[in-house]
Biopython code that builds the backbone (N, CA, C, O; Angstrom):
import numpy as np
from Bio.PDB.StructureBuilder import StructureBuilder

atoms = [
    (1, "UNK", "N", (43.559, 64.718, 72.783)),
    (1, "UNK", "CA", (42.266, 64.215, 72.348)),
    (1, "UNK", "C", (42.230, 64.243, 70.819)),
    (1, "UNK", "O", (42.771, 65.151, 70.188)),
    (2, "UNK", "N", (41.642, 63.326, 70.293)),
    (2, "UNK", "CA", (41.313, 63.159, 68.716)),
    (2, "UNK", "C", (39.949, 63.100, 68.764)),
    (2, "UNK", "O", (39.189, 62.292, 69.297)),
    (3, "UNK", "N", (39.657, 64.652, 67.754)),
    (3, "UNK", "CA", (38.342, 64.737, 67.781)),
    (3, "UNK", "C", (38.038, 64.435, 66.437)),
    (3, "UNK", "O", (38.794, 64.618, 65.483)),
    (4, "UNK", "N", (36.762, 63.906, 66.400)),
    (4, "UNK", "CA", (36.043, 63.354, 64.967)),
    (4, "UNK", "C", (34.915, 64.035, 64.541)),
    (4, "UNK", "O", (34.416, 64.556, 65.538)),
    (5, "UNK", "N", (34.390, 64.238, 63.738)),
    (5, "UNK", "CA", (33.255, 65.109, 63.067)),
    (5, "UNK", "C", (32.626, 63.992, 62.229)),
    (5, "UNK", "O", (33.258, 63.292, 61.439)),
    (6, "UNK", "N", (31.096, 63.882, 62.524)),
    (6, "UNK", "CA", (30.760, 62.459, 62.040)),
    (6, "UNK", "C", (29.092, 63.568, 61.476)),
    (6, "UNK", "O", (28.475, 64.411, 62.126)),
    (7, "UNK", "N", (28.887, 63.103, 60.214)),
    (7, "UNK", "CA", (27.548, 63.843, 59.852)),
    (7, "UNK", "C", (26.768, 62.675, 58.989)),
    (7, "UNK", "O", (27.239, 61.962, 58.103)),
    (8, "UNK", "N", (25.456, 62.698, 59.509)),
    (8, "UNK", "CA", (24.857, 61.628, 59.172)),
    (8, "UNK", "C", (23.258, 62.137, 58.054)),
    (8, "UNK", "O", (22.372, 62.220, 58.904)),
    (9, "UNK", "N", (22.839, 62.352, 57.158)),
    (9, "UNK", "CA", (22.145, 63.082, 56.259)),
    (9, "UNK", "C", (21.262, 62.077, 55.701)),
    (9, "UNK", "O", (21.950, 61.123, 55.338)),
    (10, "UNK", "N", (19.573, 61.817, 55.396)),
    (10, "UNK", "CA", (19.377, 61.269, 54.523)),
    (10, "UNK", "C", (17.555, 61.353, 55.040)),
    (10, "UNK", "O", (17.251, 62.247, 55.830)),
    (11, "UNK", "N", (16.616, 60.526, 54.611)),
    (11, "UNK", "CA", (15.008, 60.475, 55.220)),
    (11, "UNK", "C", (15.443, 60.158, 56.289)),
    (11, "UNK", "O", (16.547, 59.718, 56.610)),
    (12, "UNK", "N", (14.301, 60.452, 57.026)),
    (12, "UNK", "CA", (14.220, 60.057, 58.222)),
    (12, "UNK", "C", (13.788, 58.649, 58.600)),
    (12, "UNK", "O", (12.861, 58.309, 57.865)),
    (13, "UNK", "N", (14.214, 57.430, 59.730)),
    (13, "UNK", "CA", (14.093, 56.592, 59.457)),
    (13, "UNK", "C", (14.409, 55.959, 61.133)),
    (13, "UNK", "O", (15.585, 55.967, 61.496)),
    (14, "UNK", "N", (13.589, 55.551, 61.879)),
    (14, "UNK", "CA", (13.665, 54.744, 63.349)),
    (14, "UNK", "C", (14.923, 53.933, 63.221)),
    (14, "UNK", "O", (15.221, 53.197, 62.280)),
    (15, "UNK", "N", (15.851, 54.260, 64.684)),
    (15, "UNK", "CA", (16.952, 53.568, 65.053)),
    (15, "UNK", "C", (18.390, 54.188, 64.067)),
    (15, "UNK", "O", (19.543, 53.756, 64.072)),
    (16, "UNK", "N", (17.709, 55.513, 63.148)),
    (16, "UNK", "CA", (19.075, 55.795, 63.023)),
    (16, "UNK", "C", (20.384, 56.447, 64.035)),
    (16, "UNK", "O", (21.585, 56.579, 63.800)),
    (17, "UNK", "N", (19.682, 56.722, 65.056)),
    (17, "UNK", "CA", (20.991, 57.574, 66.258)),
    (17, "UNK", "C", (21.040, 56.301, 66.888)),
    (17, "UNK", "O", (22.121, 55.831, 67.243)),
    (18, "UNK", "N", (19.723, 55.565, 67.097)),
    (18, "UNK", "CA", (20.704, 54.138, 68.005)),
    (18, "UNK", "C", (21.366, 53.161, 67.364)),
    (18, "UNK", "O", (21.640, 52.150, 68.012)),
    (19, "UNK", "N", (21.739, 53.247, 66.042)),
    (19, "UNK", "CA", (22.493, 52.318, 65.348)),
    (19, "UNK", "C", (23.916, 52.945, 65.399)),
    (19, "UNK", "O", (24.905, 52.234, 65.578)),
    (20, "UNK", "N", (24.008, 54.505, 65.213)),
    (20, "UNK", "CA", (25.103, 55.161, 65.357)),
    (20, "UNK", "C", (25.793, 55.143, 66.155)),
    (20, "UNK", "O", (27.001, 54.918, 66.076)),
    (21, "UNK", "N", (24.884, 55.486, 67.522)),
    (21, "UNK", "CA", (25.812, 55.362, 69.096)),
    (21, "UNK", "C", (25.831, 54.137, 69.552)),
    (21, "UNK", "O", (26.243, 54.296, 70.701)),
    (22, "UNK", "N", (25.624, 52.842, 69.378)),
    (22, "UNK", "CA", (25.809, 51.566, 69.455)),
    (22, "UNK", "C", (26.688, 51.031, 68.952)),
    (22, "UNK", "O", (27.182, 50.120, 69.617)),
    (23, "UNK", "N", (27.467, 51.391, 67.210)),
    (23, "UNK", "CA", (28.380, 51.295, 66.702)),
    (23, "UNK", "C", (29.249, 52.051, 67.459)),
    (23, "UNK", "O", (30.217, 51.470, 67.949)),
    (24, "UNK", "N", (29.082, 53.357, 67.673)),
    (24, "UNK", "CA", (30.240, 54.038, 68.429)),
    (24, "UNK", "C", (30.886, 53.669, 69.948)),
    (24, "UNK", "O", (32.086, 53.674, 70.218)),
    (25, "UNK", "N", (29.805, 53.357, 70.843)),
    (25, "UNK", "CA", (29.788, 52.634, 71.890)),
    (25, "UNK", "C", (30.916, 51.267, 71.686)),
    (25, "UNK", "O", (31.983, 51.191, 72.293)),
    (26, "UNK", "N", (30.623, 50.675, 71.117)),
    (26, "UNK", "CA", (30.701, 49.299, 70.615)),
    (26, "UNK", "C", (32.763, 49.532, 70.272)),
    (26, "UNK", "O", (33.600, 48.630, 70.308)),
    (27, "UNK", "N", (32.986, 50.907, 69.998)),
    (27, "UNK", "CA", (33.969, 51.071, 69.435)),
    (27, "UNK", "C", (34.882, 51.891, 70.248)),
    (27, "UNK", "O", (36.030, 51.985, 69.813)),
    (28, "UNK", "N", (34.592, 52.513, 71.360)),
    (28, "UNK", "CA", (35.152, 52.725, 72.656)),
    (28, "UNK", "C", (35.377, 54.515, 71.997)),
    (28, "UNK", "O", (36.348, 55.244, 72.199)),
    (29, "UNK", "N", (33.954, 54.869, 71.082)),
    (29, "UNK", "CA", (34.401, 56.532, 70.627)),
    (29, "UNK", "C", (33.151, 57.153, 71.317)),
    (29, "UNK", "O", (31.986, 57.104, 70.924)),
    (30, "UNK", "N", (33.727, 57.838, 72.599)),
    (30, "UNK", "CA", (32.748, 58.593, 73.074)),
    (30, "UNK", "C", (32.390, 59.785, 72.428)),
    (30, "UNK", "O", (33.182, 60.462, 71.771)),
    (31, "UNK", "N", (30.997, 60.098, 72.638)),
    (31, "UNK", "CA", (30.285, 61.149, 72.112)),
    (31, "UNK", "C", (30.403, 62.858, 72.760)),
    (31, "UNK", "O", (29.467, 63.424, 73.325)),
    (32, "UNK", "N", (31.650, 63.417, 72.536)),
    (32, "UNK", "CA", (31.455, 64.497, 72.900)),
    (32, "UNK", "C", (30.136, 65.978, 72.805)),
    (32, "UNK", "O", (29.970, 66.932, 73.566)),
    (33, "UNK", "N", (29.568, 65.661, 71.802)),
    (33, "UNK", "CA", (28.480, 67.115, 71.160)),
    (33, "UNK", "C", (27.762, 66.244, 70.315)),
    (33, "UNK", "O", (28.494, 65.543, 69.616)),
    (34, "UNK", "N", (26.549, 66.076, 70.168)),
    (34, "UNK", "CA", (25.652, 65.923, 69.298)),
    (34, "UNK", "C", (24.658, 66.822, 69.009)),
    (34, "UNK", "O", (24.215, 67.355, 70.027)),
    (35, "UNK", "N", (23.937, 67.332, 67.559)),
    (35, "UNK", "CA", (22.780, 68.048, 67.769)),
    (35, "UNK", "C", (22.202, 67.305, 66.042)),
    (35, "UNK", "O", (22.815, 67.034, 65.010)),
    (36, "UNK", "N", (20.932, 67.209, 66.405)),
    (36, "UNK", "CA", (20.502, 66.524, 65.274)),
    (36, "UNK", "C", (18.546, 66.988, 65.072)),
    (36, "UNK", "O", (17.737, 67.025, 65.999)),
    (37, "UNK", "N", (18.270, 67.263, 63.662)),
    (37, "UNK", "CA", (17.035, 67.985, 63.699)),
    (37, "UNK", "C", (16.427, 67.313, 62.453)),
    (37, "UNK", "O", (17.200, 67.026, 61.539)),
    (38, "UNK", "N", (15.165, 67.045, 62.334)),
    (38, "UNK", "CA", (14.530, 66.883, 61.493)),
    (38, "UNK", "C", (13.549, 67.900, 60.624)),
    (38, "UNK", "O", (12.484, 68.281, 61.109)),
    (39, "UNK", "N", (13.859, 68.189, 59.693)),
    (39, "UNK", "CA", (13.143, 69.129, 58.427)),
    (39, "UNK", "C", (12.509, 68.344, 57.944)),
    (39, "UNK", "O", (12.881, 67.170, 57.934)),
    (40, "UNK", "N", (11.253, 68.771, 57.340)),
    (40, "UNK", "CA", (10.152, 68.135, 56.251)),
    (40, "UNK", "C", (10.429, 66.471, 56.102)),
    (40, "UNK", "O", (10.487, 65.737, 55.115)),
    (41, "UNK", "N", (10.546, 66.276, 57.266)),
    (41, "UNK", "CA", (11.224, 64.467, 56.464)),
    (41, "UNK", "C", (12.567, 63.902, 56.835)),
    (41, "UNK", "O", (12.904, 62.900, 57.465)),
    (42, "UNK", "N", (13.216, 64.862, 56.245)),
    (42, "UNK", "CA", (14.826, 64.916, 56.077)),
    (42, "UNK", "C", (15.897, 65.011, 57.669)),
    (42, "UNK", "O", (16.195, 66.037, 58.281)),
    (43, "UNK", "N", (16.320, 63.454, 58.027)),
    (43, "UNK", "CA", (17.140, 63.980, 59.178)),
    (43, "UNK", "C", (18.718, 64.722, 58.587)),
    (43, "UNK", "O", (19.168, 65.109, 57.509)),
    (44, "UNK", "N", (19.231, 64.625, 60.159)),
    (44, "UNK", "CA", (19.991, 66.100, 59.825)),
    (44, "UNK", "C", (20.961, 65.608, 61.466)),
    (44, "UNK", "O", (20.501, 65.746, 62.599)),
    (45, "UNK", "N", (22.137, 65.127, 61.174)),
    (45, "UNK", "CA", (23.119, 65.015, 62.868)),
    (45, "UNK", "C", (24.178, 65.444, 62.138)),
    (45, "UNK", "O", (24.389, 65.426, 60.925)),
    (46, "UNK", "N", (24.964, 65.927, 63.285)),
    (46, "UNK", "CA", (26.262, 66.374, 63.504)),
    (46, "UNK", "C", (26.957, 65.721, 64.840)),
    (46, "UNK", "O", (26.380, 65.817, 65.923)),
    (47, "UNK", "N", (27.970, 65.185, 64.743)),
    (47, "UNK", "CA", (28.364, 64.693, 66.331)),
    (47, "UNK", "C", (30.185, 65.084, 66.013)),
    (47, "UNK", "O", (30.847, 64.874, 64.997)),
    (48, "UNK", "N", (30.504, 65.583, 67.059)),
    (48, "UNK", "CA", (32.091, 65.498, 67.819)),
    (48, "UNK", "C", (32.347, 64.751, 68.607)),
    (48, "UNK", "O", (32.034, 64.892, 69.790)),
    (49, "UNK", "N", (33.090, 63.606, 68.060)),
    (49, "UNK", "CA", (33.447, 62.430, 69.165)),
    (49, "UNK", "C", (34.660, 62.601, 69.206)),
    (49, "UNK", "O", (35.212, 63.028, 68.192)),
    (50, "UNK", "N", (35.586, 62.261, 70.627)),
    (50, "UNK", "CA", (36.870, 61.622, 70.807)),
    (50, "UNK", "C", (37.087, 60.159, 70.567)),
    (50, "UNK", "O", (36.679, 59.206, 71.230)),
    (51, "UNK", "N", (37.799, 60.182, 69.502)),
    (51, "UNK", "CA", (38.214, 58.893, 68.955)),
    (51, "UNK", "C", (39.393, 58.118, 69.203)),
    (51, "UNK", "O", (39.589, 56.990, 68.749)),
    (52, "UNK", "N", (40.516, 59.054, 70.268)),
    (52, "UNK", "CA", (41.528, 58.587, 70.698)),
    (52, "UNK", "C", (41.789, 57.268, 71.505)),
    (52, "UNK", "O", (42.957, 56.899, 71.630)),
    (53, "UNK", "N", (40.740, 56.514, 72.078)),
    (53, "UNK", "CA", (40.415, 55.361, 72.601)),
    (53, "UNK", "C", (39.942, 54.621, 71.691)),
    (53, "UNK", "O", (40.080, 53.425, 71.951)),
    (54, "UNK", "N", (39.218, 54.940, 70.304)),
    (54, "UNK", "CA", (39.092, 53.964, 69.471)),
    (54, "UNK", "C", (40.246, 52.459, 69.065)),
    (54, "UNK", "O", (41.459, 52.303, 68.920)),
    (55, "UNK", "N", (38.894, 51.501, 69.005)),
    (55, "UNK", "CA", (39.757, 50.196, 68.551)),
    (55, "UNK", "C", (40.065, 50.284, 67.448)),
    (55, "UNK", "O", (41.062, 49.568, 67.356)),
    (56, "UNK", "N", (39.805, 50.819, 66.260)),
    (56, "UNK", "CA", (39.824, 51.016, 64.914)),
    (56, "UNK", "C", (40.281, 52.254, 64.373)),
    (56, "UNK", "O", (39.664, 53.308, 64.524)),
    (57, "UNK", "N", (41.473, 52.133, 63.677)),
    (57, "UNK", "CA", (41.692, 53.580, 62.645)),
    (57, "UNK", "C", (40.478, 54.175, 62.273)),
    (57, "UNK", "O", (39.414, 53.616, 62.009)),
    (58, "UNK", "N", (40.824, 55.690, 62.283)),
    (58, "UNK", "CA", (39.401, 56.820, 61.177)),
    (58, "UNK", "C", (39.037, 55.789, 60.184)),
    (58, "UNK", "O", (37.920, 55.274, 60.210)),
    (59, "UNK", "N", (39.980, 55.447, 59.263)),
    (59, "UNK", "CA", (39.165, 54.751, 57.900)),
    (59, "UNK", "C", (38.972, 53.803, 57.986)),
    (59, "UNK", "O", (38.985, 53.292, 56.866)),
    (60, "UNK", "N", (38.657, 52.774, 59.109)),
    (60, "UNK", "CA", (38.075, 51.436, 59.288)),
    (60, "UNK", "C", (36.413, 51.865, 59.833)),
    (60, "UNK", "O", (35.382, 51.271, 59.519)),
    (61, "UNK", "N", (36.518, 52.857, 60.570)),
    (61, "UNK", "CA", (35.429, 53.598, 61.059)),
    (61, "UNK", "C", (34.875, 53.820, 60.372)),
    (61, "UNK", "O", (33.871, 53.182, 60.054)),
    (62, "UNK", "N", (35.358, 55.000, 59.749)),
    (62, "UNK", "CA", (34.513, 55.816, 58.732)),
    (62, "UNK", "C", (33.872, 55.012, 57.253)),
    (62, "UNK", "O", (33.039, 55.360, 56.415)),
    (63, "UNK", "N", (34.751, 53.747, 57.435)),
    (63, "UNK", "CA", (34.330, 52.758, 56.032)),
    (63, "UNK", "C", (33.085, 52.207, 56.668)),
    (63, "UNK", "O", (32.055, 52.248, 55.995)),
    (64, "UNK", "N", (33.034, 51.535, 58.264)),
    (64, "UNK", "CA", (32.111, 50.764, 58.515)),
    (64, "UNK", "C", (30.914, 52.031, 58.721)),
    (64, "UNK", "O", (29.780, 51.722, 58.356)),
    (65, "UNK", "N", (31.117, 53.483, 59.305)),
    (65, "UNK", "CA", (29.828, 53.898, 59.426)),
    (65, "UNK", "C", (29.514, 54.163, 58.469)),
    (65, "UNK", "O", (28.324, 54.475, 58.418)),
    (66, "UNK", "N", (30.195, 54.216, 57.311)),
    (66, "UNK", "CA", (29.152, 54.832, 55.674)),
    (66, "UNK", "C", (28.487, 53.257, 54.983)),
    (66, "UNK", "O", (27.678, 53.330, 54.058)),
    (67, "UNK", "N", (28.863, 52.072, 55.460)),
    (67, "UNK", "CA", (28.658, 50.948, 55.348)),
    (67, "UNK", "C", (26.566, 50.851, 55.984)),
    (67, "UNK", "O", (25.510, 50.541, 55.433)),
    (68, "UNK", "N", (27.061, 51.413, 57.639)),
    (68, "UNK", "CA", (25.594, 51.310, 58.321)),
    (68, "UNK", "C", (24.595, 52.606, 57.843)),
    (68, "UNK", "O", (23.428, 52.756, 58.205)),
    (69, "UNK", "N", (25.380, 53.522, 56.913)),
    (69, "UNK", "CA", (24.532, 54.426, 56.707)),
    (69, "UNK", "C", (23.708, 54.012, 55.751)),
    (69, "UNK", "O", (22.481, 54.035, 55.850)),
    (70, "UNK", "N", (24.414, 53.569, 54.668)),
    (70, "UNK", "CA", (23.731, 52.081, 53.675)),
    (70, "UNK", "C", (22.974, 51.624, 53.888)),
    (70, "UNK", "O", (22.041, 51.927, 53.144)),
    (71, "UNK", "N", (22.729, 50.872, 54.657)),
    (71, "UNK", "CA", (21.786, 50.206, 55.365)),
    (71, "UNK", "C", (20.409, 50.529, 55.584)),
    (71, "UNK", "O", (19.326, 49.970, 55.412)),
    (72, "UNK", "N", (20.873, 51.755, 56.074)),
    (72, "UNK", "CA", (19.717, 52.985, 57.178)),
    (72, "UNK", "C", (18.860, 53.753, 55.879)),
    (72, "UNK", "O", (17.702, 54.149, 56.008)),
    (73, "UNK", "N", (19.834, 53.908, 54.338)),
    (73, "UNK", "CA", (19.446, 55.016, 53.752)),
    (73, "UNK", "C", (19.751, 56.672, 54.086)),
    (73, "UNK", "O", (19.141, 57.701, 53.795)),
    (74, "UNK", "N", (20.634, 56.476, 54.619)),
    (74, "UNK", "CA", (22.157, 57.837, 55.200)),
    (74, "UNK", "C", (22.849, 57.753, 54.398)),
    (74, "UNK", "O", (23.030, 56.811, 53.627)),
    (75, "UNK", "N", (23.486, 59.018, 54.480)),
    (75, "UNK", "CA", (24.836, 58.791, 53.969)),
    (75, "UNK", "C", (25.720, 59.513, 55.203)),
    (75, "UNK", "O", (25.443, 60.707, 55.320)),
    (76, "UNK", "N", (26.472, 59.144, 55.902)),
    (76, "UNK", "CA", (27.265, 59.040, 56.788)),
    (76, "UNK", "C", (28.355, 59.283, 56.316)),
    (76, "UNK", "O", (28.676, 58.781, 55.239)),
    (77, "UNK", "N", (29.310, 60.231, 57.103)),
    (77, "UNK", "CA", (30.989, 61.069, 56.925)),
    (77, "UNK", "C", (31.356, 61.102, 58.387)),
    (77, "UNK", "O", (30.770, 61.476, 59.403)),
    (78, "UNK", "N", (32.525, 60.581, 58.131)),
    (78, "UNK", "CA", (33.250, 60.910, 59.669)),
    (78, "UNK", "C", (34.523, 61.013, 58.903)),
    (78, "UNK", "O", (35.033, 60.222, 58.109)),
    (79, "UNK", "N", (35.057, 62.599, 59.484)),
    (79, "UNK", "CA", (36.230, 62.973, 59.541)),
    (79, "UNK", "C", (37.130, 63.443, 60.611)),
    (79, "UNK", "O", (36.719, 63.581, 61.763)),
    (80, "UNK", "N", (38.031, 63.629, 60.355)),
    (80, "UNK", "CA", (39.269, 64.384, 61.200)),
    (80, "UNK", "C", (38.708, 65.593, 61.503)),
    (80, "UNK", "O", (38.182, 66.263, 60.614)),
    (81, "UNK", "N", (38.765, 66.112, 63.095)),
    (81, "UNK", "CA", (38.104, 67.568, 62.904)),
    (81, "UNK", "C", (39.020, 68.958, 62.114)),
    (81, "UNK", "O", (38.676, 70.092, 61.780)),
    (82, "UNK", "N", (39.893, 68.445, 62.060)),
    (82, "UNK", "CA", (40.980, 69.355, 61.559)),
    (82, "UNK", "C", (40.743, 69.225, 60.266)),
    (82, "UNK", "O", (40.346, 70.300, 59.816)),
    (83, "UNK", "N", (40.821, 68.204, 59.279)),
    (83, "UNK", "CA", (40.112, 68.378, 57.985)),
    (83, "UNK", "C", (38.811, 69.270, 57.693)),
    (83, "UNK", "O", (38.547, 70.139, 56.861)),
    (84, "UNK", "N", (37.884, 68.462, 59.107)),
    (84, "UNK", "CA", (36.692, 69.187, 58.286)),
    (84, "UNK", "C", (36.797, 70.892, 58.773)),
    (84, "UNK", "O", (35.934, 71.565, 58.210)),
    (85, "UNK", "N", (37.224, 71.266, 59.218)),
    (85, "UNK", "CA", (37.795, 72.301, 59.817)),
    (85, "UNK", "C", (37.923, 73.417, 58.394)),
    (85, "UNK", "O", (37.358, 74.464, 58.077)),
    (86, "UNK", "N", (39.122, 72.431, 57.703)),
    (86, "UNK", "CA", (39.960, 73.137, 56.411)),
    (86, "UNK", "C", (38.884, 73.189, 55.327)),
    (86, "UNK", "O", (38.747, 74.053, 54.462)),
    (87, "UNK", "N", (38.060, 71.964, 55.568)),
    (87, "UNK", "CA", (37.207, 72.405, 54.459)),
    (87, "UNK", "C", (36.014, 72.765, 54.561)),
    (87, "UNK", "O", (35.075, 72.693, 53.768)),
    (88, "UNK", "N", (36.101, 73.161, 55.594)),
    (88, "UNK", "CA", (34.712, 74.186, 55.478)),
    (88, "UNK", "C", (34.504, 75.553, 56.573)),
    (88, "UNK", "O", (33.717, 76.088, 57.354)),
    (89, "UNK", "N", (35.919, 75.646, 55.932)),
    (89, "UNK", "CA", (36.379, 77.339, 56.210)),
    (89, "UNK", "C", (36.033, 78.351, 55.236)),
    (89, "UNK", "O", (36.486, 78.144, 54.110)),
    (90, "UNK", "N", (35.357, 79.368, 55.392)),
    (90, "UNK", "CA", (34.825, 80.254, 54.281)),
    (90, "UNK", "C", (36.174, 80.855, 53.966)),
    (90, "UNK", "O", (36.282, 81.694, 53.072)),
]
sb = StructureBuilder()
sb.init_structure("model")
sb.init_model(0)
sb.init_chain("A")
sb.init_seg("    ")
for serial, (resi, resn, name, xyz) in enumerate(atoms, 1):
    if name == "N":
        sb.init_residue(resn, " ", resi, " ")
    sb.init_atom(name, np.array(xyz, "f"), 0.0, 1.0, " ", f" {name:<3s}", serial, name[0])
structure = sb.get_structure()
């Protein structure tokens, strides 16, 4: 399995998780774990997807979801879980 770490940060704003999992859908990367919370305004997701069925390399992905985060007013990261792993090991 190729797991992905996808974090999506910015105001809060209607249709940002269904633009996400529609792109992801759309891209054959199922959603293993999601948890996502809103503070004062400010959304707030984390998702672990398996990306090993993906039609698209990480960085075609990760270009187009920071592309729709644009859009949304997100800023959107999807990495390797093993990267984000390394870097954000205390």
């Amino acid at each position: 399995m190729d797991k992905t770490v996808i974090t999506v940060v910015g105001k809060d704003n209607v249709g940002i998780i269904a633009k996400v999992c529609t792109y992801l859908a759309n891209n054959h990367v199922n959603i293993l774990d999601i948890s996502q919370t809103i503070t004062g305004g400010f959304f707030n997701m984390m998702m672990v997807v398996d990306s090993s069925e993906a039609t698209k390399d990480i960085t075609i992905f990760s270009e187009e979801l920071k592309q729709i985060g644009e859009e949304l007013g997100v800023v959107i990261q999807a990495q390797n879980e093993k990267i984000f792993n390394v870097m954000h090991r205390i």
